[in-house]
Backbone as JSON, one array per atom type, in Angstrom:
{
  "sequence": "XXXXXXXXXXXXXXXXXXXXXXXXXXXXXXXXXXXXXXXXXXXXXXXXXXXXXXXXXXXXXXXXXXXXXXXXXXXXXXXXXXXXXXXXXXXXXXXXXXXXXXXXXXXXXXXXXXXXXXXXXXXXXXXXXXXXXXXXXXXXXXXXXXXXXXXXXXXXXXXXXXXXXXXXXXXXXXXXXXXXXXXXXXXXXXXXXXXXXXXXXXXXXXXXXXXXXXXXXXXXXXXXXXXXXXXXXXXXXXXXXXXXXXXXX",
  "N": [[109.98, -37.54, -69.06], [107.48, -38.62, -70.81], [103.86, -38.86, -71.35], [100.78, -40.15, -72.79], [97.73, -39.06, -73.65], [94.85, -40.52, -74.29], [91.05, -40.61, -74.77], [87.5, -40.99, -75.11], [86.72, -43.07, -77.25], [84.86, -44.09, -78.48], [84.19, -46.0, -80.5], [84.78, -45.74, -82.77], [87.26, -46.83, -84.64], [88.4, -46.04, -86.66], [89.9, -43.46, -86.45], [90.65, -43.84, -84.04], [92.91, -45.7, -85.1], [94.36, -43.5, -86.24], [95.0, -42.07, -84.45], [96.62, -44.23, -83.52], [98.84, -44.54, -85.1], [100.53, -41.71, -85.33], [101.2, -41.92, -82.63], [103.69, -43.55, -83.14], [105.33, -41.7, -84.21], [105.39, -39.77, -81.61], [106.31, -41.32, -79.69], [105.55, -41.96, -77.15], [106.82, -42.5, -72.98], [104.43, -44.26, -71.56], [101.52, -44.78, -71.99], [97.91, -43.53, -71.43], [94.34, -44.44, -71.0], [90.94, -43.06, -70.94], [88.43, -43.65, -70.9], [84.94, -44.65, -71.85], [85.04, -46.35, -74.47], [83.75, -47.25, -76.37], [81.14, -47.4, -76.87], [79.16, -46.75, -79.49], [78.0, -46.16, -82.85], [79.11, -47.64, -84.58], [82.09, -49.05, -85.18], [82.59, -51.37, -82.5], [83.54, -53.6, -81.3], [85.82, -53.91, -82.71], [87.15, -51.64, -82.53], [87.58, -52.6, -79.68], [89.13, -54.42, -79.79], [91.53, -53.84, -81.17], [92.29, -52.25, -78.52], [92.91, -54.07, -76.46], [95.02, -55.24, -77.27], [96.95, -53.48, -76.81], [97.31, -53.18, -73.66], [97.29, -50.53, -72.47], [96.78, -49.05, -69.41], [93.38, -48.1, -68.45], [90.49, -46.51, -67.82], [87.16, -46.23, -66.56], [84.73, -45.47, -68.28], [81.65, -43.5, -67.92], [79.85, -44.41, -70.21], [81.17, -47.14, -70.77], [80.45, -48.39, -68.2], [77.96, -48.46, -68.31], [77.35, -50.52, -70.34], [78.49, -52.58, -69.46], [76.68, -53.25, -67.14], [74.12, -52.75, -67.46], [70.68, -53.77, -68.25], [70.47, -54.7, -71.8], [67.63, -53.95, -72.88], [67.39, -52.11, -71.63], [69.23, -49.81, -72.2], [70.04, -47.09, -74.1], [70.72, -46.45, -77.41], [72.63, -46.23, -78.34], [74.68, -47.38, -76.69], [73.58, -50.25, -76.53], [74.16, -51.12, -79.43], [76.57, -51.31, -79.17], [77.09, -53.13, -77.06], [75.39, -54.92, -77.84], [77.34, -56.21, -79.89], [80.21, -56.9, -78.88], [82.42, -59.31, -78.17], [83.32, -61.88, -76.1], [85.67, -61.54, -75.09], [86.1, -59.13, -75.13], [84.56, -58.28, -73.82], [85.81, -58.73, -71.35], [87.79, -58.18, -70.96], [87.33, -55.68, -71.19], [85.95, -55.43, -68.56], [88.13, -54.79, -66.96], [88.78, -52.36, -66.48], [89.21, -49.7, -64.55], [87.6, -47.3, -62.09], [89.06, -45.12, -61.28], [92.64, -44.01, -61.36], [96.02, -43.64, -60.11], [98.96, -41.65, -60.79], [101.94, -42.73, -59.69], [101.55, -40.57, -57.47], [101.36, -38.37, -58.04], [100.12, -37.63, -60.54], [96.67, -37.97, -61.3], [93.47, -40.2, -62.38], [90.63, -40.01, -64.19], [87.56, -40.09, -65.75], [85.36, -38.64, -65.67], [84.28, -36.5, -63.04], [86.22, -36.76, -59.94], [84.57, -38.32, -58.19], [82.68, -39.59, -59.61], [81.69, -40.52, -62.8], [80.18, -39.91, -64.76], [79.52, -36.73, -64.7], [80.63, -33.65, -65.8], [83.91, -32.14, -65.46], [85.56, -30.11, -66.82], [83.88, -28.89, -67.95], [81.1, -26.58, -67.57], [77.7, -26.85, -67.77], [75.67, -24.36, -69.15], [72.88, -22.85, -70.3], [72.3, -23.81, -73.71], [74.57, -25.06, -73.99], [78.12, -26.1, -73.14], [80.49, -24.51, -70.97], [83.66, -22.81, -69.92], [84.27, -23.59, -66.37], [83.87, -21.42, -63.55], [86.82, -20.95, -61.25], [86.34, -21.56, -58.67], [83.99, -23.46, -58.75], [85.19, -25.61, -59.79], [87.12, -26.57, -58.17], [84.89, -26.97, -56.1], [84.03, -29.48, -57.46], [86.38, -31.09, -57.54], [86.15, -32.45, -55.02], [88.2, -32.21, -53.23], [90.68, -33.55, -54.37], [93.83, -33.92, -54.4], [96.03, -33.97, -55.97], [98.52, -32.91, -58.37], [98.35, -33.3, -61.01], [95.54, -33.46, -63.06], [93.57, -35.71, -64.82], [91.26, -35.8, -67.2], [88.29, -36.93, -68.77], [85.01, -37.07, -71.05], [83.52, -34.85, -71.33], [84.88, -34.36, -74.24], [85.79, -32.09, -74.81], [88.48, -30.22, -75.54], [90.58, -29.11, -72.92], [92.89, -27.29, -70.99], [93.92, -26.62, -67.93], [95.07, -24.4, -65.17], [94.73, -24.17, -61.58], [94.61, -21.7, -59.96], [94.23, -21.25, -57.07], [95.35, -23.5, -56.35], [97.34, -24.64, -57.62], [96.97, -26.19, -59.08], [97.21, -28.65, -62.3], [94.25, -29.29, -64.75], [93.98, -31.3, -67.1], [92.05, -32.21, -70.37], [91.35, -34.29, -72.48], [90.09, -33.91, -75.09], [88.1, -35.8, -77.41], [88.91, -38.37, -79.27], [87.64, -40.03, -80.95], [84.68, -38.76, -81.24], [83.71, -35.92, -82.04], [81.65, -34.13, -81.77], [78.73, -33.98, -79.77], [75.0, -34.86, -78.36], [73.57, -34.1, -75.49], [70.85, -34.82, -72.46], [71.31, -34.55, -70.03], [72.91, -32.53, -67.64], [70.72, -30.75, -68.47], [69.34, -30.23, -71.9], [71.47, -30.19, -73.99], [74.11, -29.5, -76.5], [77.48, -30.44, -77.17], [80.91, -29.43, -78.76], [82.86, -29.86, -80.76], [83.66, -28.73, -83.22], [85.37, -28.67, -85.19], [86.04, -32.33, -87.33], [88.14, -33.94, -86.9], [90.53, -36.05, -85.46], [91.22, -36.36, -81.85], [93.63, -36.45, -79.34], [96.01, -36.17, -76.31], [99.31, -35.21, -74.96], [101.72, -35.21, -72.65], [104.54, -33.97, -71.11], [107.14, -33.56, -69.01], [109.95, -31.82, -68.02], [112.51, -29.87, -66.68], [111.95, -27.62, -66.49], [108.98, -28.37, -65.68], [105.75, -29.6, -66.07], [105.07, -29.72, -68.96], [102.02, -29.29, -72.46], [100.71, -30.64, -75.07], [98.19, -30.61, -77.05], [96.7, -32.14, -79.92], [95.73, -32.95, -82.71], [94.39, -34.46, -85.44], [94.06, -35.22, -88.54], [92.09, -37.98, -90.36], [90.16, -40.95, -91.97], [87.22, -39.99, -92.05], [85.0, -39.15, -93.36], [84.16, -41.85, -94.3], [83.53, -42.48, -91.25], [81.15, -41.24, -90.92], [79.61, -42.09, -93.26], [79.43, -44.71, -92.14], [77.99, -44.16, -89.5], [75.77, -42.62, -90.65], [74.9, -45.59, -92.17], [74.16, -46.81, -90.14], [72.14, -46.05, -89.0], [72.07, -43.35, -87.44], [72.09, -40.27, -87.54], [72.51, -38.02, -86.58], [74.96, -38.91, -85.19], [76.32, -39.22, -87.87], [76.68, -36.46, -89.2], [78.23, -34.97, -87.26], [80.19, -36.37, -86.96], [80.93, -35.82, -89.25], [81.53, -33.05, -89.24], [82.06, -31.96, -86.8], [80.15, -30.91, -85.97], [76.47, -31.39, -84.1], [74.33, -33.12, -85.07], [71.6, -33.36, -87.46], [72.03, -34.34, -90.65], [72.79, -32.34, -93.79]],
  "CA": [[108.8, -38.37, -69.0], [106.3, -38.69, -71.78], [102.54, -39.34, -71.37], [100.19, -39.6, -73.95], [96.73, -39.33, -73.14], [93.53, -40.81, -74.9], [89.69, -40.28, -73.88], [86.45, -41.0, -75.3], [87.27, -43.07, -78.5], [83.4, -43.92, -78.91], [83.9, -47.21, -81.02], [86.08, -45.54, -84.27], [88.12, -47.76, -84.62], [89.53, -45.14, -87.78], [90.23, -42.58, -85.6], [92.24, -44.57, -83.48], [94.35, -46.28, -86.21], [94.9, -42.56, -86.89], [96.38, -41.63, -82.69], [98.26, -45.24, -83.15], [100.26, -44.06, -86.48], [100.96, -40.44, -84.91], [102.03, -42.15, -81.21], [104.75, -44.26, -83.1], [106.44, -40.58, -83.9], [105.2, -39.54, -80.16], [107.07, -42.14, -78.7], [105.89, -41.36, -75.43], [107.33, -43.34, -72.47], [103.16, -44.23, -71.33], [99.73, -44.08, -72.79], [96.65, -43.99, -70.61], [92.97, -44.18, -71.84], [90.51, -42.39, -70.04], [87.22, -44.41, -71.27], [84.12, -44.4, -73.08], [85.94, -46.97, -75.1], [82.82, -48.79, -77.34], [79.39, -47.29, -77.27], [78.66, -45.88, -80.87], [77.07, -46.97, -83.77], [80.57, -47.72, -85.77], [82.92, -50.72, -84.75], [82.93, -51.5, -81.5], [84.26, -54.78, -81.85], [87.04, -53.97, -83.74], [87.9, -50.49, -81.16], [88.21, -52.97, -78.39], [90.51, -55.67, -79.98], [93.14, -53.08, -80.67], [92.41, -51.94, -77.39], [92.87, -54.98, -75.67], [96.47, -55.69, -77.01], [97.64, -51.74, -76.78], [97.34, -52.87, -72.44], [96.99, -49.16, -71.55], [95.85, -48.22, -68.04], [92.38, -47.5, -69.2], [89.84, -45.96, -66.82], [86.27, -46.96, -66.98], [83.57, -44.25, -68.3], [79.64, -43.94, -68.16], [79.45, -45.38, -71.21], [81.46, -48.3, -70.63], [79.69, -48.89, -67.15], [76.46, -48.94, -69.24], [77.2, -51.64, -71.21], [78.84, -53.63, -68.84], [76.26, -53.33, -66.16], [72.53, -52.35, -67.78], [70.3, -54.76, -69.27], [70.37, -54.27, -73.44], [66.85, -53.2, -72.95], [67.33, -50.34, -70.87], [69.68, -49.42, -72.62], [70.0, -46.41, -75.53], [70.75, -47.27, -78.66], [74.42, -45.62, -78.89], [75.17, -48.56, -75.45], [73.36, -51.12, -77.07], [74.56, -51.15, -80.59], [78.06, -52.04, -79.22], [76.85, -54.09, -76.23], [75.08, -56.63, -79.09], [78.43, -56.76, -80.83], [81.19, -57.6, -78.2], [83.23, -60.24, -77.99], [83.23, -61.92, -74.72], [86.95, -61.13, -74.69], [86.14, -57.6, -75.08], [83.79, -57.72, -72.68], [86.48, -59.15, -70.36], [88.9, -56.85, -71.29], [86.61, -53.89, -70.39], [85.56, -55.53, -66.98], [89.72, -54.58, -66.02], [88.94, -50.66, -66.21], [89.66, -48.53, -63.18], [86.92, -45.91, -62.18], [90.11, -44.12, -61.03], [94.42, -44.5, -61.18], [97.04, -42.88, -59.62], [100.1, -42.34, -61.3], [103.17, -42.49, -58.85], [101.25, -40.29, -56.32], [101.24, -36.92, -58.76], [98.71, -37.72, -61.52], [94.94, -38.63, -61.22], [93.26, -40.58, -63.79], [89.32, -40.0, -64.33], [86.3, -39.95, -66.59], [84.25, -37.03, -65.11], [85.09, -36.39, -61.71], [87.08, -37.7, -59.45], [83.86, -40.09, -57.65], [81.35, -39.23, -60.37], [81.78, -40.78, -63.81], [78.99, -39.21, -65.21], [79.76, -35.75, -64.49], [81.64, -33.24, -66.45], [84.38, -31.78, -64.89], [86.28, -29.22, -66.97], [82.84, -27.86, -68.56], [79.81, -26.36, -66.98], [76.75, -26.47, -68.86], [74.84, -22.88, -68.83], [71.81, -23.17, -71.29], [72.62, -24.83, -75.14], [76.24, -25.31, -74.54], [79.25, -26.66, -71.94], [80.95, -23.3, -71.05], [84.61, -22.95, -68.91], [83.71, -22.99, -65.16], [85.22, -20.98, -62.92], [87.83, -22.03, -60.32], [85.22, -22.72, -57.27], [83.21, -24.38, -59.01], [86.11, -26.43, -60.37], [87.72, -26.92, -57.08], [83.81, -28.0, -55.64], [83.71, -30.64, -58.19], [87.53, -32.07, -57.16], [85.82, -32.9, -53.64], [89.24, -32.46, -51.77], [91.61, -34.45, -54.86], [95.04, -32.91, -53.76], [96.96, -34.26, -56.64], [99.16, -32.01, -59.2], [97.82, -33.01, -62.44], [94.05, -34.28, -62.89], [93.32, -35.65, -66.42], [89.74, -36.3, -67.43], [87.31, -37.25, -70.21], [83.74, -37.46, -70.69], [83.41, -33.66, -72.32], [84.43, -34.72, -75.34], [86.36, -30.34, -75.2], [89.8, -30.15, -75.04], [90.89, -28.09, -71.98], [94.22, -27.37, -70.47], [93.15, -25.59, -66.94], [95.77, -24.15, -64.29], [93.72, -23.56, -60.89], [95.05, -20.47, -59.14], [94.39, -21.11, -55.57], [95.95, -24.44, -55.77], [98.49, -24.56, -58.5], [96.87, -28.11, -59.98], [96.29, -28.48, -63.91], [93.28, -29.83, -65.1], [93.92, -31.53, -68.32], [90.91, -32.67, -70.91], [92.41, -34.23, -74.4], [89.62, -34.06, -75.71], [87.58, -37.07, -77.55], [89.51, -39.58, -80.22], [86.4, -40.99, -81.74], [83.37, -38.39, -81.29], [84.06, -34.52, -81.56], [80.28, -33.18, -80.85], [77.36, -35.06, -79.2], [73.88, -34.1, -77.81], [72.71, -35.06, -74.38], [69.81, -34.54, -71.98], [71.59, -34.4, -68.69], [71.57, -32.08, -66.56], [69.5, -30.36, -69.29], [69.25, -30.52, -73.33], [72.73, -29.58, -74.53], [75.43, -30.09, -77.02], [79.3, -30.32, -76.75], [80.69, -29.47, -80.02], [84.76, -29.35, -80.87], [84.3, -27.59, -84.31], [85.93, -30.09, -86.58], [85.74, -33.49, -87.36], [89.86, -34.78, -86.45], [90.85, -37.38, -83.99], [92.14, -35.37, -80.19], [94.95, -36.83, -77.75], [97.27, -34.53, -76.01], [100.76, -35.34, -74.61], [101.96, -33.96, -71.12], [106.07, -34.24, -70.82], [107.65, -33.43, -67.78], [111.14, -31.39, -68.32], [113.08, -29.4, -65.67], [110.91, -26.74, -65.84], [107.71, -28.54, -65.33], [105.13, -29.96, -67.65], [104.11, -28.87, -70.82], [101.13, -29.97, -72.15], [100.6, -30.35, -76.38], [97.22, -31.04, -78.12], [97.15, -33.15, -80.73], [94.87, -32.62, -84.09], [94.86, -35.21, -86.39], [93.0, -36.23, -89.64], [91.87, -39.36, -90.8], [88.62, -40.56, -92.95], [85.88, -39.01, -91.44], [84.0, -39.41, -94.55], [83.98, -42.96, -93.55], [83.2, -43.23, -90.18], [80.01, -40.88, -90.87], [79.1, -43.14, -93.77], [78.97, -45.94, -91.43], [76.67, -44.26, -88.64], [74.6, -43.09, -91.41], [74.45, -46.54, -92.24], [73.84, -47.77, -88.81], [70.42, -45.36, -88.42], [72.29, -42.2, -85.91], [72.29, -39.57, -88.81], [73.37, -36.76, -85.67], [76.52, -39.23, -85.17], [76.83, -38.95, -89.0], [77.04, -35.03, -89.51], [79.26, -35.16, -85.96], [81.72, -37.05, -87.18], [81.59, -35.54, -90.45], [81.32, -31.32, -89.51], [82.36, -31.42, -85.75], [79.29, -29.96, -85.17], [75.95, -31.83, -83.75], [72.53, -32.1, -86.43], [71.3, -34.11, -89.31], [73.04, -34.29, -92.08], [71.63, -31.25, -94.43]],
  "C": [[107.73, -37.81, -69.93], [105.02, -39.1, -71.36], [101.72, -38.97, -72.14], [98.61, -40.0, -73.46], [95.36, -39.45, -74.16], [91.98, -40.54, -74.3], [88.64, -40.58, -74.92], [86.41, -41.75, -76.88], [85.72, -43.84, -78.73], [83.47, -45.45, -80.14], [84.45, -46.93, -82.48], [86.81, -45.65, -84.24], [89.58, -46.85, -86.38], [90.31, -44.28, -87.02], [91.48, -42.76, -84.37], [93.37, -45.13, -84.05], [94.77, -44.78, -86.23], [96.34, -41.53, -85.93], [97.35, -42.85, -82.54], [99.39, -44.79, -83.89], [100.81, -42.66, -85.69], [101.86, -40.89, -83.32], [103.58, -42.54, -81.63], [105.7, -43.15, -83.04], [106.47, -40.11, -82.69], [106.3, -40.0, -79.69], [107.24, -42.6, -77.47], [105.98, -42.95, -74.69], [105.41, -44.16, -71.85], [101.9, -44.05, -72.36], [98.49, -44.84, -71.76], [95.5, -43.62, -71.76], [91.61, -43.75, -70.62], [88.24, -42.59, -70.26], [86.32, -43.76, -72.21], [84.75, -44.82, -74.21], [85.14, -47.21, -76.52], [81.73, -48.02, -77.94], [79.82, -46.19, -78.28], [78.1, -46.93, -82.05], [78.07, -47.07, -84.96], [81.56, -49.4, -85.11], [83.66, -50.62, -83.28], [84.03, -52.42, -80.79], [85.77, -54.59, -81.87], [87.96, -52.92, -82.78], [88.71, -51.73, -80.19], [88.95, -53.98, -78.79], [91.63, -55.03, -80.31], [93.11, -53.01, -79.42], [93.17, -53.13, -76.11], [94.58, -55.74, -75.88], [97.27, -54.36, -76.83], [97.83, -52.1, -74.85], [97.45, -51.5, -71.94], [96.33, -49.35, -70.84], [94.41, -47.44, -68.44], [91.36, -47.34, -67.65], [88.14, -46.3, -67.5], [85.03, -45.62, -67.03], [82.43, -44.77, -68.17], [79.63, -45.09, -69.02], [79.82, -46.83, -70.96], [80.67, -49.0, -69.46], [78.64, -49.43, -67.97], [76.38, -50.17, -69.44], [78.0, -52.71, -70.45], [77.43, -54.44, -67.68], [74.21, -53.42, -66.35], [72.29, -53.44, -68.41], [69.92, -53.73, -70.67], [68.91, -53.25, -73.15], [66.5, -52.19, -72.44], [68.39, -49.52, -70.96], [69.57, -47.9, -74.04], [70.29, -47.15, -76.16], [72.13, -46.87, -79.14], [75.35, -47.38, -77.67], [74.98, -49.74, -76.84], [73.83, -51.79, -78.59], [75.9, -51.77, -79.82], [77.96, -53.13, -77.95], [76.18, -55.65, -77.03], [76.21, -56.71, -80.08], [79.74, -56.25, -80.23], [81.45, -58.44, -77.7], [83.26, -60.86, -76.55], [84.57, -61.86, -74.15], [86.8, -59.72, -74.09], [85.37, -56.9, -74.08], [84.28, -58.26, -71.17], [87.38, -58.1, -69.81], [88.29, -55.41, -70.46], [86.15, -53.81, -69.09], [87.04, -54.99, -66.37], [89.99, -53.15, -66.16], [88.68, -50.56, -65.42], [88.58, -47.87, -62.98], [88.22, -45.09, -62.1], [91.68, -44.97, -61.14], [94.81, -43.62, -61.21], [98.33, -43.02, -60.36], [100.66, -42.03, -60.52], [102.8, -41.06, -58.07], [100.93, -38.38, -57.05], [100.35, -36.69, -59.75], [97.74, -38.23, -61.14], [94.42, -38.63, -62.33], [92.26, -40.69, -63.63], [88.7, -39.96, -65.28], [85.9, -38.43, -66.58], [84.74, -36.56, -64.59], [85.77, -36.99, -60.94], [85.83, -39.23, -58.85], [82.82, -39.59, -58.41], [82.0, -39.94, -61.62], [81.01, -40.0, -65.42], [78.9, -37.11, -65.57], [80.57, -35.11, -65.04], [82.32, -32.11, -65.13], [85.3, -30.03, -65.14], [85.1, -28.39, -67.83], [81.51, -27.59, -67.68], [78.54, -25.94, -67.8], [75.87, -25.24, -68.72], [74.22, -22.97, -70.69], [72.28, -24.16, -72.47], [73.61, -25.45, -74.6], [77.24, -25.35, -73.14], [79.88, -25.12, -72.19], [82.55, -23.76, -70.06], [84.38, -22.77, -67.87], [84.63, -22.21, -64.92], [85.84, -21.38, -61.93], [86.94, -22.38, -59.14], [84.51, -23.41, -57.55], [84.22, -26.1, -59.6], [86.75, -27.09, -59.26], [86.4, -27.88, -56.19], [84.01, -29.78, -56.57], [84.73, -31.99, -58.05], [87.14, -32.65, -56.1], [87.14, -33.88, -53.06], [90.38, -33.34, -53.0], [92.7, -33.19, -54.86], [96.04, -32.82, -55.25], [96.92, -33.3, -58.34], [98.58, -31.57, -60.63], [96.63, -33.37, -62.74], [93.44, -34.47, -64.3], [91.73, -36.46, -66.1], [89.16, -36.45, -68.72], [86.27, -36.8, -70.42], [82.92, -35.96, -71.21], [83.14, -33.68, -73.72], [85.22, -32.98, -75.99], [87.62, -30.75, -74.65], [89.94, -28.95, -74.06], [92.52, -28.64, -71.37], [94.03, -26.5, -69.32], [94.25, -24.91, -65.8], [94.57, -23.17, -63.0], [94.87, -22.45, -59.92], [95.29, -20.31, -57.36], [95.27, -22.8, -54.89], [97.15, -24.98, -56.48], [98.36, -26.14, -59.22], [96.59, -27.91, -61.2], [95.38, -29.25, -63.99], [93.39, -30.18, -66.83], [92.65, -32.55, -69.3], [91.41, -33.05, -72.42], [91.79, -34.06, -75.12], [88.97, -35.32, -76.08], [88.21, -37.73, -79.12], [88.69, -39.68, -81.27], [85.06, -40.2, -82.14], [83.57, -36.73, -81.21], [82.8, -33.78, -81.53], [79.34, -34.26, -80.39], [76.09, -33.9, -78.74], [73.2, -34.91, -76.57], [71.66, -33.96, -73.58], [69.85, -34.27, -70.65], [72.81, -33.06, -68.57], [70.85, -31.5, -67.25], [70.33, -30.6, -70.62], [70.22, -29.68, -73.77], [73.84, -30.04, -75.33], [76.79, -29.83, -76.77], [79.63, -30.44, -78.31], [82.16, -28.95, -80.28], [84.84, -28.38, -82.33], [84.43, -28.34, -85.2], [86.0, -31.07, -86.44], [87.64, -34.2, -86.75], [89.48, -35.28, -85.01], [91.67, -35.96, -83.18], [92.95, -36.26, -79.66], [95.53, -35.57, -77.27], [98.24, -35.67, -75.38], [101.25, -34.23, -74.29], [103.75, -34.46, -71.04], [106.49, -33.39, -69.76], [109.32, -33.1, -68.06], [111.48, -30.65, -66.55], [112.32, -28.1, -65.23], [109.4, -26.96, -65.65], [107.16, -29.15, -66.61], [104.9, -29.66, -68.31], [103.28, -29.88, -71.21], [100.65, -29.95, -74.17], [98.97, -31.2, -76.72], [97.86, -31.32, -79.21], [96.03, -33.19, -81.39], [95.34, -33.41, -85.35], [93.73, -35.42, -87.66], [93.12, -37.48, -89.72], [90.26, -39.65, -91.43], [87.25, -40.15, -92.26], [84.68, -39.01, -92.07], [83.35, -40.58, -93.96], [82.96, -43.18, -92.69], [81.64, -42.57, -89.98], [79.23, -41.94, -91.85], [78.57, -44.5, -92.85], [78.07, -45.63, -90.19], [75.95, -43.97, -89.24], [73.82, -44.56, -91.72], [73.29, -47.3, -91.19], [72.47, -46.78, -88.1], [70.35, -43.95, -87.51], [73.16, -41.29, -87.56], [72.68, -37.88, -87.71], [74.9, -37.65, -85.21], [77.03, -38.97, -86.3], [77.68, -37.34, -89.24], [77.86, -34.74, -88.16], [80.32, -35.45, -86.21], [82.38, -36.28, -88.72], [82.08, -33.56, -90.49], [82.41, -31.24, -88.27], [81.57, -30.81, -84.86], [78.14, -31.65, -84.61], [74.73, -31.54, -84.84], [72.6, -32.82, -87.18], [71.87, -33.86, -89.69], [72.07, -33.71, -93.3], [71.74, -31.73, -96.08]]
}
């Protein structure tokens, strides 16, 4: 058993052409998506009409709530940008995400946390920067989810976690579409992967258990910063283009 897991593809629609070409060698028997499908200041549009014939089990993040649920004007401007340019397919399409899915009673499929969306799960923020918690705090945050494997999003850090007192992994693929950001909750902090490449991972299930592969891809990057430069978010620009978070110097 193959599973290939997506998360946070932020509305780069390059980035994803770049995890569809790499899945066809994958092959895997599955592919879930683990939200935060749209909101960015790049093609939202265009993200969710692949999305929408790919039918993956997609799980429904902050972001996507946002823009399903907020009015435009109380909205940011990362929501709103892709909330004034979706389709009313796409905005059909995205009403049929999950907060949560079970796979066959051994996987759990989330955003954040298991009843939080919002919430990061495999990072704990301690001053600037998301750090690795440690296992009680990791185990508080499951509030009681029993199940084996627990994949999440909403980081935006790849993590691969094995908890010790309960023998569950905690897998994080990372983000598709956005590899640093800067937010304000619970305080003023960035998340920041390093380099600009598209993330997935792929979990296979053999006789001795799962194994669990990250997945590092290129694709134009140049691009997809050109186009949030364009679009006025010059910290999505140098994000997409470094890995890091910051104007473009």
């Amino acid at each position: 058993m193959k599973i290939a897991v997506v998360s946070d593809i932020h509305g780069n629609v390059l980035a994803l052409e770049a995890v569809l070409a790499d899945l066809k060698s994958e092959a895997p028997d599955l592919v879930v998506n683990l939200g935060d499908c749209v909101s960015g200041p790049l093609w939202p549009e265009d993200t969710a009409a692949i999305l929408r014939d790919t039918a993956w089990p997609t799980i429904r993040g902050n972001h996507d709530r946002i823009v399903l649920e907020d009015p435009i004007e109380k909205m940011g401007p990362t929501d709103a940008f892709a909330a004034e340019r979706l389709s009313s397919e796409s905005i059909n399409w995205l009403k049929t995400a999950k907060p949560t899915i079970r796979l066959d009673g051994e996987i759990f499929l989330c955003h954040g946390t298991p009843d939080n969306d919002d919430r990061y799960l495999t990072e704990k923020v301690e001053g600037p920067k998301g750090h690795l918690p440690d296992e009680e705090t990791l185990l508080a945050e499951l509030k009681g989810e029993k199940s084996p494997i627990i994949c999440c999003g909403h980081t935006h850090i790849p993590r691969v976690i094995r908890l010790q007192k309960t023998g569950q992994t905690l897998l994080n693929p990372g983000s598709v579409g956005l590899p640093s950001y800067e937010d304000d909750h619970p305080n003023k902090h960035k998340m920041e992967a390093g380099s600009p490449h598209a993330r997935y991972a792929v979990m296979t299930k053999s006789e001795r258990g799962w194994s669990f592969q990250e997945k590092i891809l290129p694709y134009d990057w140049d691009a997809a910063s050109k186009e949030a430069e364009k679009n006025g978010r010059l910290g999505w620009a140098r994000a997409l283009k470094h890995g890091f978070f910051g104007p473009l110097s």
